[in-house]
N, C-alpha and C positions, 0 to 999 in steps of 0.2 A: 507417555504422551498419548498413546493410544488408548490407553485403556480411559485415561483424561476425556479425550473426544469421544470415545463410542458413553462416554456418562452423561456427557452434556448433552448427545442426539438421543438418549435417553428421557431427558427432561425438556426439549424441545418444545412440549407440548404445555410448556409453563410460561411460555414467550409472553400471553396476552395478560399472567398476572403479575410479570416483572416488567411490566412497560415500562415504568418509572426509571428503576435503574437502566433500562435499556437506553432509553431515550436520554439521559444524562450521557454515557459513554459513547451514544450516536454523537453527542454536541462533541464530544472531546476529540474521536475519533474526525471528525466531519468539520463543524464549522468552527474550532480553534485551531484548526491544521490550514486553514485555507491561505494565512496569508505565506506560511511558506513555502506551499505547495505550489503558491502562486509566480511569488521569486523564483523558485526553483526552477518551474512548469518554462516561465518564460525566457531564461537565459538558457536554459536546454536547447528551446528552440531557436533561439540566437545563435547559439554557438555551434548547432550543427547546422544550419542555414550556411552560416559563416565559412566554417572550414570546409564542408564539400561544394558551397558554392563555389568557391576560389579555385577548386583542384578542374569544376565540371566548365568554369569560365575558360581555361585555358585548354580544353577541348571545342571549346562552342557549342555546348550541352547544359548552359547554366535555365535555361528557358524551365528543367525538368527539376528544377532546387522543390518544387511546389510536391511533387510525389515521392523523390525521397525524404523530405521530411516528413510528410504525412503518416507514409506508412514507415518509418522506423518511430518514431513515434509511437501508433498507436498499435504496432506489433511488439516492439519493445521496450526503447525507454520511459514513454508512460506507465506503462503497469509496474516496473520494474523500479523507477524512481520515486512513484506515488508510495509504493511498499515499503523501498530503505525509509523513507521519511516517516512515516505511520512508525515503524520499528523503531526508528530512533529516538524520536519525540513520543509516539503513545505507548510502545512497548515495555521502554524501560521504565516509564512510570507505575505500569499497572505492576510490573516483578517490584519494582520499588516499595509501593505498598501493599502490594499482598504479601510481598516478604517479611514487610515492617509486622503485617497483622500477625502473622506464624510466629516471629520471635516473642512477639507480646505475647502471646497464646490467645489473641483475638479469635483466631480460626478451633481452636479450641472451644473456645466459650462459646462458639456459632454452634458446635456438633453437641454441646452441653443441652444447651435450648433447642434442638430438634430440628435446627435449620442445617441443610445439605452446604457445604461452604460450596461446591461445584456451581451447584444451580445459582449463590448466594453472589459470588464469585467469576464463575467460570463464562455463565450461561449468559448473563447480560453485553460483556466482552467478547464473545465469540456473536453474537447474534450483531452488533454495533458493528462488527470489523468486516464481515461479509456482506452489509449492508452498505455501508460507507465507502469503504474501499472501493468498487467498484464507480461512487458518483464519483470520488475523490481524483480517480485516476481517469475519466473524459473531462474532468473539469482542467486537470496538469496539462490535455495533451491541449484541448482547444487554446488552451494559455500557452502554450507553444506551438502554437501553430500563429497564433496571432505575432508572437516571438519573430518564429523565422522569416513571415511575411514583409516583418516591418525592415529588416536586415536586408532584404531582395529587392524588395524596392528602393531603398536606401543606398546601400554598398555593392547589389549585381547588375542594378539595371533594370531588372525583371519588374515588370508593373504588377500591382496587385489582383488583379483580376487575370491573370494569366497563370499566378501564383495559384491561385485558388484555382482555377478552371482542371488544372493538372492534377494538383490535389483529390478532386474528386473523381475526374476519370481515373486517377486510381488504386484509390482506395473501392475494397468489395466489402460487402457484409461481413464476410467468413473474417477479414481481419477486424471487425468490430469484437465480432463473437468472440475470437482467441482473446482479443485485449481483455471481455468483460471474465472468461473465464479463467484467464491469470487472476484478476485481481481478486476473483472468489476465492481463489486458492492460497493465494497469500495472506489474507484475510483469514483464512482457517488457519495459518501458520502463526501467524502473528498474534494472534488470540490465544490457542494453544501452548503454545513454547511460554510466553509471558507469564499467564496461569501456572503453569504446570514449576514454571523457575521460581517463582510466588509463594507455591504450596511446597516447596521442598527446602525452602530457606531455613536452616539454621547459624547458629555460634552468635546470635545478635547482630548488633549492627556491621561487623566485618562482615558475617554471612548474606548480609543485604547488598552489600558494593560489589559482591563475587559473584552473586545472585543475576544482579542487573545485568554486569560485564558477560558474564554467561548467556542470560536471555539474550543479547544484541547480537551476540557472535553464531549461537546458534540459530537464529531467525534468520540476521543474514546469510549465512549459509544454506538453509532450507530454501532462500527464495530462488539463490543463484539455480542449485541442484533442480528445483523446483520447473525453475524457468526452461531451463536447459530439457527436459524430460517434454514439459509440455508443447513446447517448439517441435523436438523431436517428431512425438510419434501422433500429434493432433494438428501441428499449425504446419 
């Protein structure tokens, strides 16, 4: 997988003559994941609206529901859930068929005719995933944010503009920036491990269902790992 990514930052420099496919896997990546990023985004922020409001009402700290969700949220479960979903839904697609191509010996016939299956392959879906991902996951959190609002005004009491007021005092920059640089980073995971389970697919089609289940387990694990390191020693 490494030697996978340092080929495609290799050909980097081929972005503006692969827009097409690029811009196909932005759509996949991007604007066919919205509506359940949307679902998702919004019952996230319900449900933790919900359960810490209830524990902070029975202190008389529920006024402050508006900054914990904010920033768990956009420190962690946005970036972190906008990811399993891209994983789930666009990762195992791309191993699915790039695997499907490998047993065919599609990717063969690419390296016959002179085209790099990397760049063919590789590069469209890594440039898509690090672009997307990051609008994907402020678009999950504002949909949970709007989520948890609607819950605090509703079921704590809490008026909405009190919601929001807290919210913003505080939430900082710095927790933007970690958000936008998780989802770079899983976005490099998820492009990568996918490709790379894609291009290693053999046995035919059993090799494509092992293939997928591989891709999902080891992306989601890279993002946890992932997560966890970058929390550490930057957020």
């Amino acid at each position: 997988m490494a030697l996978l990514l340092a080929e495609i930052l290799r050909n980097i420099r081929h972005v503006s003559a692969d827009r097409r496919r690029i811009l196909r896997q932005m759509l996949e990546v991007g604007w066919n994941t919205l509506p359940l990023a949307s679902m998702i985004g919004f019952f996230t922020g319900m449900i933790t609206s919900l359960q810490t409001g209830m524990e902070l009402k029975t202190l008389g700290l529920h006024h402050q529901i508006g900054s914990i969700v904010g920033i768990s949220l956009a420190r962690e479960m946005g970036p972190v859930f906008a990811a399993l979903i891209v994983a789930a839904r666009v990762g195992a697609a791309w191993t699915a068929e790039i695997g499907t191509m490998s047993v065919s010996e599609e990717v063969d016939a690419l390296r016959s005719l002179g085209i790099r299956p990397v760049r063919f392959l590789g590069l469209p879906r890594f440039v898509a995933s690090i672009i997307m991902l990051p609008i994907l996951t402020v678009y999950a959190i504002m949909v949970g944010i709007w989520g948890g609002a609607m819950v605090s005004a509703n079921y704590l009491g809490v008026p909405s503009r009190i919601y929001y007021r807290r919210m913003w005092d505080s939430l900082e920059l710095a927790d933007i920036r970690l958000c936008l640089l998780k989802a770079f980073f899983f976005g490099v995971i998820i492009s990568i491990v996918s490709t790379w389970c894609g291009l290693a697919t053999t046995n035919g089609a059993e090799g494509v269902g092992r293939s997928t289940t591989r891709s999902v387990v080891i992306t989601l694990s890279l993002i946890l790992v992932a997560d966890y390191f970058i929390t550490r020693f930057i957020g």
